[in-house]
Backbone as JSON, one array per atom type, in Angstrom:
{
  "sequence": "XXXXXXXXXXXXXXXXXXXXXXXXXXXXXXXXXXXXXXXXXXXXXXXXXXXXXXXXXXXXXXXXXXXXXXXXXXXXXXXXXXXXXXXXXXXXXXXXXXXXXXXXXXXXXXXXXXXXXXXXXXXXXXXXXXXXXXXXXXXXXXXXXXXXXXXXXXXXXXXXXXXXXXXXXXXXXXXXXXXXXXXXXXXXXXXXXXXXXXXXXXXXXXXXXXXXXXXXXXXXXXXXXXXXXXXXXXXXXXXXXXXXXXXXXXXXXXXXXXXXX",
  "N": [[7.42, -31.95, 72.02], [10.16, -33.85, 71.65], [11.66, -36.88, 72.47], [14.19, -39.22, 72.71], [16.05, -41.84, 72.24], [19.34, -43.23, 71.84], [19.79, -45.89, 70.18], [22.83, -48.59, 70.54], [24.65, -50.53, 68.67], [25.36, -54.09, 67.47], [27.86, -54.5, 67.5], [29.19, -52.62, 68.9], [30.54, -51.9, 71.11], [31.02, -54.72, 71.83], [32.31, -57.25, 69.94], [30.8, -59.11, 67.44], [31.58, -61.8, 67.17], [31.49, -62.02, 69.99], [29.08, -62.15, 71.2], [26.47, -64.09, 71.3], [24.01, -64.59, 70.98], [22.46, -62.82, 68.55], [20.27, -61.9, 68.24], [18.3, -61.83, 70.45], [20.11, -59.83, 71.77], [19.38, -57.75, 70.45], [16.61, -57.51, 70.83], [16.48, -57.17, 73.42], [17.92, -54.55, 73.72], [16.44, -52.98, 72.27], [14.01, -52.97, 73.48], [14.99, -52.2, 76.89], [15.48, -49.32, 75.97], [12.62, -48.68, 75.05], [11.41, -48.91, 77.35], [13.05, -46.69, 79.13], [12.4, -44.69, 77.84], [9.55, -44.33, 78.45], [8.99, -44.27, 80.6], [10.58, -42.09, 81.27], [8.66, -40.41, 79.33], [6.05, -40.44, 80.86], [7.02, -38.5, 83.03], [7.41, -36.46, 82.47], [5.09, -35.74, 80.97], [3.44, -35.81, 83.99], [4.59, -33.73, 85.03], [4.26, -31.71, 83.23], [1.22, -31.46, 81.7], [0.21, -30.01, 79.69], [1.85, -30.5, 77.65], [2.72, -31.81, 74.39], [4.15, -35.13, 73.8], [6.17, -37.34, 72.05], [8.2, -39.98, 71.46], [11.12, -41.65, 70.32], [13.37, -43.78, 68.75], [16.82, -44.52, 67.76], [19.18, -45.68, 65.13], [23.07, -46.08, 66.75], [25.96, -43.81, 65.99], [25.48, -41.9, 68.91], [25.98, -39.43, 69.14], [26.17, -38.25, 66.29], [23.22, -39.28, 65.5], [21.86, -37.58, 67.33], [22.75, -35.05, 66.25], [22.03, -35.05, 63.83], [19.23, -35.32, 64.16], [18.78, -32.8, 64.97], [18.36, -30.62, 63.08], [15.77, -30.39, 62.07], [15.04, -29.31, 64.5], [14.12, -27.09, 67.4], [15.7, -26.79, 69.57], [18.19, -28.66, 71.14], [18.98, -30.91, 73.98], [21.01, -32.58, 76.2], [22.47, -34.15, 78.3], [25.27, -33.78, 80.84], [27.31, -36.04, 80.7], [27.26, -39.15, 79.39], [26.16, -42.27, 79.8], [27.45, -44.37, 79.78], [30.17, -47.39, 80.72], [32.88, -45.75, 79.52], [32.16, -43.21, 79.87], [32.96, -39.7, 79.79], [34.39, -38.1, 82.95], [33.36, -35.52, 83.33], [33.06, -34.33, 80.61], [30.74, -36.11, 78.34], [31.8, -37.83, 74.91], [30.06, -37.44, 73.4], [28.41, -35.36, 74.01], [30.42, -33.53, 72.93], [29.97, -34.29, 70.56], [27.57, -33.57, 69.84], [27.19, -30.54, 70.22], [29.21, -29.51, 68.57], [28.15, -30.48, 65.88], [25.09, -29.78, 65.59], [22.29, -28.21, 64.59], [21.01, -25.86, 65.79], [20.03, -24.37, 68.69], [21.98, -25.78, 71.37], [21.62, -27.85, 74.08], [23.18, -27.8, 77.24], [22.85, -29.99, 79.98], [23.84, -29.52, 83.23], [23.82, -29.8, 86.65], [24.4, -28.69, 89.71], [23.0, -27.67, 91.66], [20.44, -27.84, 93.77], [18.09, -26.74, 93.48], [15.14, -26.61, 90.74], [14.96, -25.62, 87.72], [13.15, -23.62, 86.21], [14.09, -20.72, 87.98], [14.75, -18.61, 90.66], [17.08, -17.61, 90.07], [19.69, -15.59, 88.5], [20.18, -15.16, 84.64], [23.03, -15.44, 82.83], [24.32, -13.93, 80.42], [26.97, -14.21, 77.62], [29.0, -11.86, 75.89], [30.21, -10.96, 73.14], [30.02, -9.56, 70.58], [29.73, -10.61, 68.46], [28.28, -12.63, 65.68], [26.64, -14.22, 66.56], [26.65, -14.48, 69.25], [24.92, -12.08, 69.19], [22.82, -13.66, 68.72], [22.62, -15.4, 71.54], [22.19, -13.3, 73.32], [19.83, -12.63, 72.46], [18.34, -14.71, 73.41], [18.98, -15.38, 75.7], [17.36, -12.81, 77.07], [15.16, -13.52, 75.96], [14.43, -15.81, 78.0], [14.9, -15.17, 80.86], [12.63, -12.62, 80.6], [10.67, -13.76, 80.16], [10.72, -15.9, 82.68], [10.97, -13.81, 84.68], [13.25, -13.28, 85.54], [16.32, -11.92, 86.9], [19.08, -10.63, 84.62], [22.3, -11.15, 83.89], [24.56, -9.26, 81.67], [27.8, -10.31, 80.51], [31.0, -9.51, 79.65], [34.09, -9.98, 78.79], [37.45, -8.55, 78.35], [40.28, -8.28, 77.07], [44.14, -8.44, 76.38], [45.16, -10.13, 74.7], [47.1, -12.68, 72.21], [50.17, -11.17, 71.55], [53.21, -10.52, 69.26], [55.26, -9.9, 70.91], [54.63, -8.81, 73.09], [54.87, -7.61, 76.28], [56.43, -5.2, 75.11], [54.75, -4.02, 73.06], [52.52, -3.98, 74.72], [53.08, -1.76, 76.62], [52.36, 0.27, 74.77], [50.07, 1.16, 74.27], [46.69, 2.43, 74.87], [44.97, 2.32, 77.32], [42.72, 3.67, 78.14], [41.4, 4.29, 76.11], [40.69, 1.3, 74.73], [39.08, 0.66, 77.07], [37.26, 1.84, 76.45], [35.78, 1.56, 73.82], [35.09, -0.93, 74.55], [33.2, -0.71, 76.13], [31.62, 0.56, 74.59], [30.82, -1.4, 72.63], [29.41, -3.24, 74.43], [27.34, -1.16, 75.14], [26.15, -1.29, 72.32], [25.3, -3.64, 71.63], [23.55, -4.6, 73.6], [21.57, -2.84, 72.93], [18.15, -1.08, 72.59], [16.73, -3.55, 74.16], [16.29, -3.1, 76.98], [14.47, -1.05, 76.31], [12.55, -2.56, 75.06], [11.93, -4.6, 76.63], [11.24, -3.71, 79.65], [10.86, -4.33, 81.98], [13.03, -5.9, 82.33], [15.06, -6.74, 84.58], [18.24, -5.56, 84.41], [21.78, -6.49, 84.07], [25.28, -5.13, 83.12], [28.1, -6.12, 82.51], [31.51, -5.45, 82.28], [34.97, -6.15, 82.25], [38.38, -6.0, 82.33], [39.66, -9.04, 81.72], [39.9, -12.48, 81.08], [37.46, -14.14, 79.03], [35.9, -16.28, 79.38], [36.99, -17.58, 81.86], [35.85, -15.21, 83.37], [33.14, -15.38, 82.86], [32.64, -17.92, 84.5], [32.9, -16.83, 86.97], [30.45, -15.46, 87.07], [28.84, -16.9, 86.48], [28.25, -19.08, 89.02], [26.21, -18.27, 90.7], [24.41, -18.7, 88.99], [20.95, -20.03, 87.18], [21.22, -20.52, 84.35], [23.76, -20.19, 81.74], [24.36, -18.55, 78.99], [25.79, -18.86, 75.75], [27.37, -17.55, 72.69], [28.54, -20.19, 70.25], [30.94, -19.63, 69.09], [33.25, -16.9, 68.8], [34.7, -13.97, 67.53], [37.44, -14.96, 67.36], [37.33, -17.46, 66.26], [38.36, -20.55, 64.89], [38.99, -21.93, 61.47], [35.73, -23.25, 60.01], [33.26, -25.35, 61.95], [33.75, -26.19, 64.51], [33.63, -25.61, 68.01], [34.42, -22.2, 70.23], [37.1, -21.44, 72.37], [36.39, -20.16, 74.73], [33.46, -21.33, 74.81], [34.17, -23.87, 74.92], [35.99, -23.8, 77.56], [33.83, -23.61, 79.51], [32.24, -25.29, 78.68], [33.36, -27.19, 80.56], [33.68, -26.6, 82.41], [31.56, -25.04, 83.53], [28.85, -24.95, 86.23], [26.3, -25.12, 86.09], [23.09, -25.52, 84.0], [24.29, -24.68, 80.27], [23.45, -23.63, 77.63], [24.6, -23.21, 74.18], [24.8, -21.76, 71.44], [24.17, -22.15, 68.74], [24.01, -21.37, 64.52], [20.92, -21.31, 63.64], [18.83, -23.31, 61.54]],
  "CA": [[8.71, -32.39, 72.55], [10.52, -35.16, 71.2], [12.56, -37.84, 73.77], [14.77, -39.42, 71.36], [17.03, -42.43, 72.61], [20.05, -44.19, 70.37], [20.44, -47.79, 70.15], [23.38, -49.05, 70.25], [24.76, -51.48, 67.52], [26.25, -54.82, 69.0], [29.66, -54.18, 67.65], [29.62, -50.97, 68.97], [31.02, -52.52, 72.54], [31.56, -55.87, 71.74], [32.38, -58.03, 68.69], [29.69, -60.04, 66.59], [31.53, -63.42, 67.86], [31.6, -62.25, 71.53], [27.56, -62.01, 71.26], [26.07, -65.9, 71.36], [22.65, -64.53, 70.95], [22.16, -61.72, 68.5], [18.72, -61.6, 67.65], [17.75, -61.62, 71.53], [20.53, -58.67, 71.99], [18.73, -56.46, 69.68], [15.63, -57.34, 71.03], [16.97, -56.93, 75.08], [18.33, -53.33, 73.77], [15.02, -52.33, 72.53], [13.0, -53.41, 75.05], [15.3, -51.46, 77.19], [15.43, -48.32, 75.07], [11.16, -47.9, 75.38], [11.06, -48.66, 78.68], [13.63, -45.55, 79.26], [11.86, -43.65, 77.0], [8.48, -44.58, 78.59], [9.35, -43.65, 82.04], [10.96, -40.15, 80.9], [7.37, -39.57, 78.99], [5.34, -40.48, 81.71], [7.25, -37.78, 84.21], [7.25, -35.1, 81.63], [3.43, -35.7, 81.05], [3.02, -35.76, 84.69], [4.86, -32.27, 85.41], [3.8, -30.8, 82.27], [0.28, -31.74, 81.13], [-0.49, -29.35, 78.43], [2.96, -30.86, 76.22], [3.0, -32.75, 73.72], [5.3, -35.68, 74.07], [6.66, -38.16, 71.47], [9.42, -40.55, 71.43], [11.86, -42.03, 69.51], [14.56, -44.67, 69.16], [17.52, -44.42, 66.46], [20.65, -46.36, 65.87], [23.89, -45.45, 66.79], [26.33, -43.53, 67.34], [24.46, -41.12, 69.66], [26.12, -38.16, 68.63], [26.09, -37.96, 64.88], [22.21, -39.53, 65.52], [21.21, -36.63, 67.85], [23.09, -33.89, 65.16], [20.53, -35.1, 62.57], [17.63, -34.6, 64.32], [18.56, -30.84, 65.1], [18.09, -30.35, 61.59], [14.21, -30.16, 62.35], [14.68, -28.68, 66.02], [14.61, -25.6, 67.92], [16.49, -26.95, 70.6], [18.65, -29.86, 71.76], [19.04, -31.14, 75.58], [21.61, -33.04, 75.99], [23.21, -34.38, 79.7], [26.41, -33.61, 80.66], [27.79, -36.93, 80.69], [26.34, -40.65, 79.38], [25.66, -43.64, 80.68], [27.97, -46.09, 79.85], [31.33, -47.14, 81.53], [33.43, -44.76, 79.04], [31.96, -41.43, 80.0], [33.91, -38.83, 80.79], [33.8, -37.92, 83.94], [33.58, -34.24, 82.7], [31.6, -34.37, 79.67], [31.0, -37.18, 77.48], [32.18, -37.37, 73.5], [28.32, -37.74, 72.6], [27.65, -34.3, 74.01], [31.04, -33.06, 72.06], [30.06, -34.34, 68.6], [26.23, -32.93, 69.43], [27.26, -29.46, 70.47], [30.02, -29.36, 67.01], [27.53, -30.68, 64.47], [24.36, -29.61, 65.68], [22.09, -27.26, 63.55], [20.78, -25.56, 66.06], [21.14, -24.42, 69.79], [21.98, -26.81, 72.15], [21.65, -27.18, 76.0], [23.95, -29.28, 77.95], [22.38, -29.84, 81.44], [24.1, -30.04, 84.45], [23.51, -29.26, 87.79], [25.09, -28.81, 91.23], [22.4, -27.21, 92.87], [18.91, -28.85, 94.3], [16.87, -25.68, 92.65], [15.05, -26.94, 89.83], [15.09, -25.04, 86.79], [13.64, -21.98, 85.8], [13.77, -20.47, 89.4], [15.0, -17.01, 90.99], [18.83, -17.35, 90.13], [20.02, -15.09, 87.64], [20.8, -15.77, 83.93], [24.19, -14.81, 82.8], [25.03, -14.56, 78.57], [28.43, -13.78, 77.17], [28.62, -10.48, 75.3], [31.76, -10.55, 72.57], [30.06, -8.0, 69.49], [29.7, -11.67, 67.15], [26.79, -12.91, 65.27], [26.38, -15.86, 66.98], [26.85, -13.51, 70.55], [23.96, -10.9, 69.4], [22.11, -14.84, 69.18], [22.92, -15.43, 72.55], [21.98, -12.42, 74.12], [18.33, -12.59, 72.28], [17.73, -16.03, 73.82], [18.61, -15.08, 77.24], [16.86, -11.91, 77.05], [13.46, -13.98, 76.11], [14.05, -16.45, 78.76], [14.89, -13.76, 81.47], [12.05, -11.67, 80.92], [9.8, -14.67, 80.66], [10.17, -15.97, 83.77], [11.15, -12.6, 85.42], [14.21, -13.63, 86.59], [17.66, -10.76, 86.39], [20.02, -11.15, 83.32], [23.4, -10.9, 83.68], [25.4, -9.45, 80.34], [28.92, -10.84, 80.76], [32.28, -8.87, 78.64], [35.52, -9.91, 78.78], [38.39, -8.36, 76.85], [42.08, -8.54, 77.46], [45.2, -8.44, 75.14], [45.14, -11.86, 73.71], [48.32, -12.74, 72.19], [50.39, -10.17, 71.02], [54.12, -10.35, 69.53], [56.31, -8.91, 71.16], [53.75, -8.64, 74.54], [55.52, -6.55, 76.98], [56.46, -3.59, 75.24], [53.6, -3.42, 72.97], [51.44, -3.56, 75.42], [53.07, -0.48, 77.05], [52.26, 1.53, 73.66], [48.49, 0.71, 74.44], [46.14, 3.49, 75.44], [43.55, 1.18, 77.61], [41.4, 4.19, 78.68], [40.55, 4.07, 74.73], [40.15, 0.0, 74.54], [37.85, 0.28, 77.76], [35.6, 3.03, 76.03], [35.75, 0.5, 72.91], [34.7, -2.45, 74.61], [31.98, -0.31, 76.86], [30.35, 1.15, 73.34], [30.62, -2.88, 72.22], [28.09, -3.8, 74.99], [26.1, -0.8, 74.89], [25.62, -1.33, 71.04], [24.79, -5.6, 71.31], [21.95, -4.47, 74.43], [20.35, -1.45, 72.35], [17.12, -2.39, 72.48], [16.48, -4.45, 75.1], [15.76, -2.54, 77.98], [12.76, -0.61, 75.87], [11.62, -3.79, 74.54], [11.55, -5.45, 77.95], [11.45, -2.24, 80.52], [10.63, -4.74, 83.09], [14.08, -7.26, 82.6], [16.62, -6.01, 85.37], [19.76, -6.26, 83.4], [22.72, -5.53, 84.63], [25.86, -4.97, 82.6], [29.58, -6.7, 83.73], [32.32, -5.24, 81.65], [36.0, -6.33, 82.79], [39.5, -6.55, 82.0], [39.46, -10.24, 82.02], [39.22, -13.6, 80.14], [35.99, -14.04, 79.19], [35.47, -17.62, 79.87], [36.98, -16.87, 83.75], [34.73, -13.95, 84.1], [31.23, -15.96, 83.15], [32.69, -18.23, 85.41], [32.6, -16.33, 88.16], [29.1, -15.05, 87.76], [27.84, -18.2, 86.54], [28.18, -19.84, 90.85], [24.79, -18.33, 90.85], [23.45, -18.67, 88.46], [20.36, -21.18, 86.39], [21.59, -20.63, 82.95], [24.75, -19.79, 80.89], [23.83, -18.41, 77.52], [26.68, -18.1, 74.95], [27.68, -18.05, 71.33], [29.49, -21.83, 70.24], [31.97, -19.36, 69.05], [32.94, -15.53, 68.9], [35.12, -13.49, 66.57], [38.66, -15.44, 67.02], [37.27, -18.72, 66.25], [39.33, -21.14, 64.06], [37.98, -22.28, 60.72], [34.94, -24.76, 61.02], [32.48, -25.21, 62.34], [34.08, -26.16, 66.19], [33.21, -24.2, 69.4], [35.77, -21.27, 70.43], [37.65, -21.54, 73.26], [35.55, -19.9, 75.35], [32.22, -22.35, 74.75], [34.36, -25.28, 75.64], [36.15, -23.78, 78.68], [32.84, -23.32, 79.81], [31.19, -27.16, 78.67], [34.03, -28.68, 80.6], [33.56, -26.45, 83.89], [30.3, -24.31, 84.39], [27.96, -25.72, 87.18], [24.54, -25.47, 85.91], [22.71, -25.33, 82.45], [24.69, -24.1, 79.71], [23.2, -22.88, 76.18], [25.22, -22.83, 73.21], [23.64, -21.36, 70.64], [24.68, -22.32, 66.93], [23.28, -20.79, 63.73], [19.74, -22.08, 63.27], [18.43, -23.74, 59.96]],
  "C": [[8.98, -33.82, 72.1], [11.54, -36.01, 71.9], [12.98, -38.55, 72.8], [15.78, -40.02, 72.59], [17.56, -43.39, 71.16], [20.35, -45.38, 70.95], [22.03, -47.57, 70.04], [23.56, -50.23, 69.4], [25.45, -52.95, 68.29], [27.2, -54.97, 68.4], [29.91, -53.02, 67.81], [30.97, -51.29, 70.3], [31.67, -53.63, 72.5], [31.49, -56.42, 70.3], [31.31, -58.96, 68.3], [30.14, -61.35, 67.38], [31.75, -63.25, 69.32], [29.95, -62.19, 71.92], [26.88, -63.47, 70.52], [24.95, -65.35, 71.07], [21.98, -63.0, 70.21], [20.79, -61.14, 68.3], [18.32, -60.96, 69.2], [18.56, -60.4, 72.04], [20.1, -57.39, 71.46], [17.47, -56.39, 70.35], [15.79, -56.77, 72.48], [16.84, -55.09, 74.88], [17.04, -52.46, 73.62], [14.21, -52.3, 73.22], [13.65, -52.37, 75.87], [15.4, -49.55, 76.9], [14.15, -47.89, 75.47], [10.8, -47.88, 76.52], [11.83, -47.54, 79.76], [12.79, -44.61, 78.9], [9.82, -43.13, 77.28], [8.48, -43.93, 79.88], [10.12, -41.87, 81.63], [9.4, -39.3, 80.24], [6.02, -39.79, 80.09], [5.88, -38.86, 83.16], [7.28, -36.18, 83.28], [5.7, -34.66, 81.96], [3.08, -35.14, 83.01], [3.13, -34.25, 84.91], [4.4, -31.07, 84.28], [2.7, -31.35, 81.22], [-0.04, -31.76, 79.48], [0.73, -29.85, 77.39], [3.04, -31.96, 75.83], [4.11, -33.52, 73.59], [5.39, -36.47, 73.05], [7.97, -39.01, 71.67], [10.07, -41.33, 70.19], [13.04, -42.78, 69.25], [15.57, -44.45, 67.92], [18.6, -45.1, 66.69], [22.27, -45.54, 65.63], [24.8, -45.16, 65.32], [25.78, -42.17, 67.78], [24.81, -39.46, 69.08], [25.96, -37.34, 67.24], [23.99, -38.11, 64.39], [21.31, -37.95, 66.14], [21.53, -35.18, 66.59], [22.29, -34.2, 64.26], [19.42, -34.6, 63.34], [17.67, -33.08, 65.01], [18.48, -30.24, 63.99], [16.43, -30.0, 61.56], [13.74, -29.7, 63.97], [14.79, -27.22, 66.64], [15.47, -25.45, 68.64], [16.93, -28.47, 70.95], [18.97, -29.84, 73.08], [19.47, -32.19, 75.85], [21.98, -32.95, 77.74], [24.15, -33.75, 79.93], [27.23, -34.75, 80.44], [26.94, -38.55, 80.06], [26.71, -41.03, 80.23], [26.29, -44.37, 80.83], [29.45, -45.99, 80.43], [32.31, -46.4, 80.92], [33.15, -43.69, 79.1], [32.54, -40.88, 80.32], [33.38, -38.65, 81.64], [33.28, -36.28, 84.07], [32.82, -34.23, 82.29], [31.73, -35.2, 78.36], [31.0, -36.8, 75.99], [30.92, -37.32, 73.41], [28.16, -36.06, 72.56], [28.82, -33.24, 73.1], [30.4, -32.69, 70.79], [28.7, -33.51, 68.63], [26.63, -31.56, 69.43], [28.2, -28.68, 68.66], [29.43, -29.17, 65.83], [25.94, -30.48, 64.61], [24.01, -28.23, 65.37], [21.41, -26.51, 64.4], [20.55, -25.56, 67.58], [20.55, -25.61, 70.71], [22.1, -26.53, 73.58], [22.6, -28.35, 76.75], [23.73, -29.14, 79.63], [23.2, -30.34, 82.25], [24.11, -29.0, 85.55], [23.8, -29.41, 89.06], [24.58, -28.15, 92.16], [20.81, -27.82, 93.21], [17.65, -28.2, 93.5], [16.63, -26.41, 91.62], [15.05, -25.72, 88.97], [13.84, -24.67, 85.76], [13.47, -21.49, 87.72], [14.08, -18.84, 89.6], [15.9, -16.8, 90.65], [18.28, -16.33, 88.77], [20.2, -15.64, 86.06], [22.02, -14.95, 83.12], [24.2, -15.28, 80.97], [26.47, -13.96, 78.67], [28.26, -12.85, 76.45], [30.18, -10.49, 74.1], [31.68, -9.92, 71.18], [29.98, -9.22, 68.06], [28.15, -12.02, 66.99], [25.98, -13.72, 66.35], [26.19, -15.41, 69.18], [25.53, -12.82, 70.9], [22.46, -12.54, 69.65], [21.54, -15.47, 70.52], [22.06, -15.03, 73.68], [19.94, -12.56, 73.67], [17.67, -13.97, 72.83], [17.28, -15.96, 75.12], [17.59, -13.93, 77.64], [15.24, -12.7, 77.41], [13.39, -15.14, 77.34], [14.19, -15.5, 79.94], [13.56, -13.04, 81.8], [10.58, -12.84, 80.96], [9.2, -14.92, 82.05], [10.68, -15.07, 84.97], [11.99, -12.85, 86.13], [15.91, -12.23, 85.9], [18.48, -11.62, 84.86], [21.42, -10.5, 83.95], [24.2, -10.61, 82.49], [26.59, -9.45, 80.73], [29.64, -10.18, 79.66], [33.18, -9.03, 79.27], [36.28, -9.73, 77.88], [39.58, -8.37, 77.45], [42.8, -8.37, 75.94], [45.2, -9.19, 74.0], [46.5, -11.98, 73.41], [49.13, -11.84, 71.16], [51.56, -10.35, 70.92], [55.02, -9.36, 69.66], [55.69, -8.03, 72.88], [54.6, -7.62, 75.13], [55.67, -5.69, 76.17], [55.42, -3.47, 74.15], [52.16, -3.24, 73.93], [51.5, -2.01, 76.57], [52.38, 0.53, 75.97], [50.72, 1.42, 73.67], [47.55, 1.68, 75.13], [44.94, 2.61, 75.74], [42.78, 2.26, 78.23], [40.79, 3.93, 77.13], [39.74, 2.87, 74.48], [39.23, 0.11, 75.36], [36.66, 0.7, 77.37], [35.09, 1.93, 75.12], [34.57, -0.49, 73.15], [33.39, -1.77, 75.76], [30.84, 0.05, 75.85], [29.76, -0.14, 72.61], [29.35, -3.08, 72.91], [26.9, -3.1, 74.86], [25.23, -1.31, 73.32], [24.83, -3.01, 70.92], [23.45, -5.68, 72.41], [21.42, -3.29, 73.76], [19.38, -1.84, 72.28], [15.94, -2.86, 73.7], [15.7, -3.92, 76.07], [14.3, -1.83, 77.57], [12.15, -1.47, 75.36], [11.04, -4.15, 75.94], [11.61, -4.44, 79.12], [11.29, -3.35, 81.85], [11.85, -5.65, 83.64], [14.92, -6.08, 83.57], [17.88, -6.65, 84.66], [20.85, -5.69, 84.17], [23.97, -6.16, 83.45], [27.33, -5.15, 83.4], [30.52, -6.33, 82.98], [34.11, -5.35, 82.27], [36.7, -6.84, 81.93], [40.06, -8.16, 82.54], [39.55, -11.55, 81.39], [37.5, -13.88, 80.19], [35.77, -15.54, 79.93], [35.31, -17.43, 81.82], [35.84, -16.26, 84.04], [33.33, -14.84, 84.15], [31.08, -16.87, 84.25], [31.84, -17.63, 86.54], [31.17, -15.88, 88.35], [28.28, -16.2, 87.55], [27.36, -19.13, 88.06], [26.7, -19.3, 91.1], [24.03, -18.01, 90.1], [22.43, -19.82, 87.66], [20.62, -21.52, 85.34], [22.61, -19.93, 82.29], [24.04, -19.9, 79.84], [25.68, -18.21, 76.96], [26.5, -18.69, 73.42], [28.64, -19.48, 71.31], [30.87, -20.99, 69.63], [32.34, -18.43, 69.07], [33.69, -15.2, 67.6], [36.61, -13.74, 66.05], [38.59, -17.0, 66.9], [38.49, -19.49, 65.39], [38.36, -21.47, 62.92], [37.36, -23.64, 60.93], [34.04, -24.29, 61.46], [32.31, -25.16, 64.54], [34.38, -25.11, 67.16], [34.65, -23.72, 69.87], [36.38, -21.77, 71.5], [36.91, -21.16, 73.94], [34.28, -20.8, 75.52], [33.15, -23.21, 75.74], [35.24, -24.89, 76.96], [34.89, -23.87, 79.37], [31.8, -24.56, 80.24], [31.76, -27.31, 79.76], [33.91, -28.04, 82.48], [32.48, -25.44, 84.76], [29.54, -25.84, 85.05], [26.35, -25.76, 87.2], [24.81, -25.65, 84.45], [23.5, -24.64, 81.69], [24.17, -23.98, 78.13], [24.13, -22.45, 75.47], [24.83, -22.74, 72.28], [24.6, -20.99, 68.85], [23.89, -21.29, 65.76], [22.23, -21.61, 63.34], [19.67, -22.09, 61.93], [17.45, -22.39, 59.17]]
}
């Protein structure tokens, strides 16, 4: 495990001639920086013996700094918010630019319940038939059956935007779309259940927005899994609509899970 804090630069905040003392500001920041980074590897170590810890300092800006080093990671873990007096109160740009340009998946922690994390709750993925989806689902699956906790598979489908809405949507045979989007999930969990005979899965299929829907089962749950984007993304590399409804208002852990290196 690697603990990885970014310097700041001192015109990141303030100007070169509003800083009387730059030598001792670089040195203040570092100093500060290992003694963060010293206290986070001391409580790791404590709760988790057997892991290897390292640290690391880099200079800014935090987000483009942390997207490099997922280039050599399995996983990034990222807050929901920084530190400094510009954070959103939501979710700060840092964890934007990491989640955008990061090579592999990312976790953005937050938490509104006392449980620590991995516990009894449920874990809920998104299900939408994309690469980056079937990704998703194999993540939660292995954490799930790990620590023997239920899975939730999450499907939402709806119209989307359609011109001329109203009356094409009368010409719409939705017992067909529901079969559709029921053969979708069975086909993205095939698998699973005889791999893992022991995961209780359960299967959520609704006429719905998806984002809404994970919502709703996410209130209890430890971990949101999803793809950073599904099958109506935009071009790019930036997370669908769905991901970022999701950053800006699930209540625990959320996993967004990019294409690894």
């Amino acid at each position: 495990m690697l603990l990885a804090h970014v310097l700041p630069s001192p015109g990141y905040h303030y100007s070169e001639a509003a800083l009387l003392y730059q030598n001792e500001f670089a040195e203040e920041v570092e100093r500060s920086a290992h003694e963060i980074l010293d206290r986070a590897g001391r409580r790791v170590a404590s709760a988790f013996p057997d892991v290897t810890v390292s640290t690391s300092t880099l200079p800014g800006p935090a987000g483009p700094a942390l997207a490099g080093l997922s280039t050599h990671a399995e996983l990034v873990v990222v807050g929901s918010t920084g530190a400094g007096a510009m954070a959103s109160l939501v979710t700060g740009s840092t964890v934007m630019q990491v989640v955008n340009r990061a090579h592999c998946p990312v976790v953005v922690f937050r938490s509104e319940s006392s449980s620590t994390v991995p516990d009894h709750r449920p874990v809920v993925v998104g299900v939408d038939g994309s690469e980056l989806s079937s990704l998703a689902i194999n993540t939660a699956v292995e954490f799930a059956a790990t620590f023997e906790v239920p899975l939730l598979a999450v499907h939402g489908w709806g119209a989307g935007d359609i011109a001329g809405r109203d009356t094409a949507l009368k010409m719409v045979n939705w017992a067909v779309v529901e079969e559709e989007q029921s053969v979708l999930m069975a086909e993205n969990l095939a698998g699973w259940r005889e791999k893992f005979p022991d995961l209780q899965l359960t299967t959520i299929i609704e006429q719905a927005n998806p984002a809404e829907l994970i919502l709703e089962y996410a209130r209890d749950a430890q971990l949101v899994v999803v793809g950073s984007h599904g099958h109506n993304r935009l071009a790019g590399a930036l997370m669908g609509s769905t991901s970022q409804n999701l950053l800006h208002h699930v209540a625990c852990p959320l996993m967004i899970c990019r294409q690894t290196n």
